[in-house]
N, C-alpha and C positions, 0 to 999 in steps of 0.2 A: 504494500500500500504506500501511496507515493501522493503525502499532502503537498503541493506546492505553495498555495497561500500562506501555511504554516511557514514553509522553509522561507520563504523570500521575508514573511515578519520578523524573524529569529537573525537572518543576516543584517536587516537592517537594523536591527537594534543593536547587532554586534559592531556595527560598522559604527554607528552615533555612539556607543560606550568608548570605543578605541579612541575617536575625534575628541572627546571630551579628554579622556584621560592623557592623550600626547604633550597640552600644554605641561601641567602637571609632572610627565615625567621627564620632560627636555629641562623642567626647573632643578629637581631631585642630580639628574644626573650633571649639570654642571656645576651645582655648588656642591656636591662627592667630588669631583672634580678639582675645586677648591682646597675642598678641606686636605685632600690626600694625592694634591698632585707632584710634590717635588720625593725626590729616591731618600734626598739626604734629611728627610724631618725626624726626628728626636725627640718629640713632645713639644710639651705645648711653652712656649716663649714669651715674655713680653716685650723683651726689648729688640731690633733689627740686632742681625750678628752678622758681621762684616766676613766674619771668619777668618779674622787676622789674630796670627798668635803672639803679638806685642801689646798685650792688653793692659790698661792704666791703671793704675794701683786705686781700689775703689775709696775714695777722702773721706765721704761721707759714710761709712758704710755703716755706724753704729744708730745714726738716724734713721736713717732708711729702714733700719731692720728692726728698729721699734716701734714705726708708722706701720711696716707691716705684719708685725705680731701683733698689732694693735686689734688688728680686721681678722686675723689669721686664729687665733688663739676665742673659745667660746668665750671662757672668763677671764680675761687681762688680769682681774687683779690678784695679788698676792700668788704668783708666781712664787715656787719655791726650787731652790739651788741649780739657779739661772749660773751659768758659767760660759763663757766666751771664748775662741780664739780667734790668734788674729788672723787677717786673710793670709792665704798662702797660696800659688800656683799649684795647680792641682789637672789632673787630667778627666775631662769631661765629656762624656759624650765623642771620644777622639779629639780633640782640643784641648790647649791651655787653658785655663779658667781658672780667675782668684776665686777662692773659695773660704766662709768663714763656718768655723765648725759650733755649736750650739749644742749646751744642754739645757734642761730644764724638768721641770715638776710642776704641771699647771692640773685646774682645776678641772672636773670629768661634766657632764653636763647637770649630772645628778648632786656634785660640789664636791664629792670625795676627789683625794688627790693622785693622780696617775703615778706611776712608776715612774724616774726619769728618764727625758729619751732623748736620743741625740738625732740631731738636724744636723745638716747642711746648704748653706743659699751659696747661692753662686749668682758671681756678676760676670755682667758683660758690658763692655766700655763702661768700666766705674758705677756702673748703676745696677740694684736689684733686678735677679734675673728670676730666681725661681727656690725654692725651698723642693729640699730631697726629704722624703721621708724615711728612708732606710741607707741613709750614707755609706754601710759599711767599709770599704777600705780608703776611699776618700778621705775619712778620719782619723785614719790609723794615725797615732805619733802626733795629735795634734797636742798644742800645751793651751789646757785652761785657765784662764784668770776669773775672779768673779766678775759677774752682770747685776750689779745692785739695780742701774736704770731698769732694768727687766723687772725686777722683782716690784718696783715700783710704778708700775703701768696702774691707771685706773680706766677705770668706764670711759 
């Protein structure tokens, strides 16, 4: 049995579904395009990276990185045994990159206090680039000094 008034409605609504959805996926596929189009990405960045390995020794870096623990951290305050060091050339991501290594003891969302854990930020051209969550050998051999400004961050 062979309806053709069926068949030809059934095409035609496949045909008007496909027209509709083309805008839609010509959007999808070039901002995928966007997001994942270069070989050499590494995650995610804020600042341009020249990928030059003469990088400037970051001045600011102890500001910077309590503006953004500021945002970074649920509870700022009363941080406990904040410890710092200093930047150091380090290898990133296959590049040079200063790098400052961070501990800390901050508060859980519930207000109990976590474990201390060690960070890593990493700059690029003297400026905040990104915080590592599991730095491990990056860190190795770093020397801590305390971070009192840490400990004293409020709301």
């Amino acid at each position: 049995m062979d309806f053709p008034d069926l068949r030809c409605k059934w095409e035609t609504a496949a045909r008007r579904a496909v027209r509709r959805a083309m805008p839609l996926l010509t959007i999808v596929l070039m901002l995928g395009g966007c997001a994942f189009g270069s070989a050499d990405y590494d995650g995610v960045t804020y600042t341009a990276d020249r990928g030059v390995s003469d990088q400037p020794f970051p001045k600011n870096y102890r500001p910077q990185l309590l503006a953004f623990l500021h945002t970074y951290l649920n509870d700022p305050t009363d941080v406990r045994s904040a410890a710092i060091a200093e930047p150091m050339q380090r290898e990133v991501g296959g590049r040079q990159r200063y790098v400052t290594c961070l501990r800390y003891s901050a508060k859980n969302l519930e207000g109990s206090y976590t474990p201390v854990k060690e960070r890593a930020v990493v700059y690029i051209d003297g400026r905040l680039d990104r915080l590592i969550e599991k730095p491990g050998e990056i860190c190795a051999g770093a020397n801590y000094a305390p971070f009192p400004e840490l400990e004293k961050l409020t709301r």
